[in-house]
C-alpha positions as CSV (number, residue, x, y, z in Angstrom):
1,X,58.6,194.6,141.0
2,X,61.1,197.2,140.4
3,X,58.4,199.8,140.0
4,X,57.3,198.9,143.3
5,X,61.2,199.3,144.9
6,X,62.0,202.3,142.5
7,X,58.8,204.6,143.1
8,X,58.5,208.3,142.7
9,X,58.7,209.4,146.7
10,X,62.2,207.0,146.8
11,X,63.8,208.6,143.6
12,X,62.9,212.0,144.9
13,X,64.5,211.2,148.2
14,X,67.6,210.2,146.4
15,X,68.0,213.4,144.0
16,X,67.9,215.2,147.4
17,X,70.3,212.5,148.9
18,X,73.2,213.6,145.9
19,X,72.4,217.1,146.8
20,X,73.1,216.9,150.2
21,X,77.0,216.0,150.1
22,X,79.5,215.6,152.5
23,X,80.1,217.7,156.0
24,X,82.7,220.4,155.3
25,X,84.5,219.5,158.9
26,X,82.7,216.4,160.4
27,X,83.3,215.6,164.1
28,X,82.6,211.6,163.2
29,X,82.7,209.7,159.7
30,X,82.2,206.6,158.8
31,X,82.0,204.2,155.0
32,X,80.2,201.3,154.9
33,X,80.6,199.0,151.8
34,X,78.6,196.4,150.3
35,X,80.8,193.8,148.4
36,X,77.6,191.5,147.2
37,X,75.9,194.7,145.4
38,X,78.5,197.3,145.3
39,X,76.4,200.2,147.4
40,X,79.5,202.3,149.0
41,X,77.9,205.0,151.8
42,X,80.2,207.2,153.9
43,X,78.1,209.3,156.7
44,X,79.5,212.6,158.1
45,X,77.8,213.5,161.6
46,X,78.3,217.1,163.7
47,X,77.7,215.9,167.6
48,X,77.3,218.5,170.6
49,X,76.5,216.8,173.9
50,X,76.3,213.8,172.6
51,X,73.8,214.5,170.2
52,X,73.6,214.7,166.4
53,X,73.5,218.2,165.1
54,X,74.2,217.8,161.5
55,X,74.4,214.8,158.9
56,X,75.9,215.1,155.6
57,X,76.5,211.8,153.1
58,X,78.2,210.2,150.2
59,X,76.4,207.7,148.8
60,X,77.5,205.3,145.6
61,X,74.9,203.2,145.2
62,X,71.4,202.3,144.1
63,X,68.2,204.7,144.8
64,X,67.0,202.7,148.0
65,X,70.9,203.1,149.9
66,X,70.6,207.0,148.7
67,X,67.2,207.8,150.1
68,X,67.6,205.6,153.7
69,X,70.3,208.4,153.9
70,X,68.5,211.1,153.1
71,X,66.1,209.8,155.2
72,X,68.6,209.6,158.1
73,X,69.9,213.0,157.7
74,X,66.3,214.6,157.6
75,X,65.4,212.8,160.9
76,X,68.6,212.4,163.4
77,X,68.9,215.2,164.4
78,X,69.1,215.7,168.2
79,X,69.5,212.0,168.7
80,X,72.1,210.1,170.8
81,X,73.5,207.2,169.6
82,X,71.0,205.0,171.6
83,X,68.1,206.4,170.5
84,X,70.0,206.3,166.5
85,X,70.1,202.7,167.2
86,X,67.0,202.2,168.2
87,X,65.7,203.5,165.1
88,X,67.6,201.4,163.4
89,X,66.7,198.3,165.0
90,X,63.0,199.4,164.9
91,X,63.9,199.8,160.7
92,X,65.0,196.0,160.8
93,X,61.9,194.8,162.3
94,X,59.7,197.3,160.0
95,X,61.3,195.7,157.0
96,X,61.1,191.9,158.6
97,X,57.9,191.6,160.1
98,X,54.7,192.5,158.1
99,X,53.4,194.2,161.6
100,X,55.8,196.0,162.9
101,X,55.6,200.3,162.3
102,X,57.9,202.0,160.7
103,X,59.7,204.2,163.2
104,X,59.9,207.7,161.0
105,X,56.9,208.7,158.7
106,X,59.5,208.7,155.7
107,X,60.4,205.0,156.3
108,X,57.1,203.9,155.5
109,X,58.1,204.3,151.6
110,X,60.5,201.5,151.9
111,X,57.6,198.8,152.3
112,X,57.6,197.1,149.3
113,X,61.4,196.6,150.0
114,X,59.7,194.0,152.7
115,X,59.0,191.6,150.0
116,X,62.7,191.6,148.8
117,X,65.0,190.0,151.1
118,X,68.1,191.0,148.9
119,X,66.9,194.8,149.3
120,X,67.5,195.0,152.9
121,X,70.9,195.8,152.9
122,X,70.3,198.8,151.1
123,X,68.1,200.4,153.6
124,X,70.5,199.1,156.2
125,X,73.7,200.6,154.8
126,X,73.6,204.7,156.0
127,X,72.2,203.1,159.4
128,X,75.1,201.3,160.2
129,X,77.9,203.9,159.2
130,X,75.8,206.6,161.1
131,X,75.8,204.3,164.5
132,X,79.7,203.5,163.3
133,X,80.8,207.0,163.0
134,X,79.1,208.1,166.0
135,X,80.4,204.9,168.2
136,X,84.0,205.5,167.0
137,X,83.5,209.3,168.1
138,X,82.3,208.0,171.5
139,X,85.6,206.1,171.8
140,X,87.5,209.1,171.0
């Protein structure tokens, strides 16, 4: 089982992830904890006209949390915080319901997290402090 949650395209994504590091001068952050597996993610986002420009991460946790937000970063780009959210809800479903699509290409490698329940979380993490970060900017 943990071959099929740990394979080579989602360790990849996360060496990249630990590259990517924090934004030098964010306009919105947010960190998102876990307490039931420990996974710790704090998400940096640039935003011009209410758009995404730039996405930069911290991520303490397992391989599946790291690449979702590497994931993240190589995709929002250019999205509002709508459209981020509908991504995210379109994730949810992907990872609930055997027939739903995943939303991005990339997202697709997190299917054999569909089988474990506990795993979920993981994947959801950087989602919810991206839509966090840019909802308290938006408040701002």
């Amino acid at each position: 089982m943990l071959d099929a949650l740990y394979q080579e395209e989602i360790i990849q994504l996360s060496r990249q992830s630990r590259q990517r590091g924090r934004l030098e001068a964010p306009d919105a952050s947010a960190r998102v904890d876990n307490p039931l597996c420990g996974d710790r993610v704090t998400m940096d986002l640039e935003i011009r006209d209410g758009r995404i420009t730039a996405v930069g991460h911290r991520v303490r946790g397992c391989a599946l949390c790291e690449a979702a937000a590497e994931v993240i970063a190589e995709n929002a780009t250019g999205l509002t915080v709508e459209e981020l959210g509908e991504i995210e809800t379109a994730t949810r479903a992907y990872l609930t319901s055997g027939g739903a699509q995943a939303p991005w290409t990339k997202l697709s490698i997190f299917e054999p997290v569909r089988d474990v329940k506990s795993r979920h979380e993981c994947v959801y993490l950087p989602f919810t402090a991206s839509i966090n970060a840019f909802s308290e900017y938006i408040e701002k």
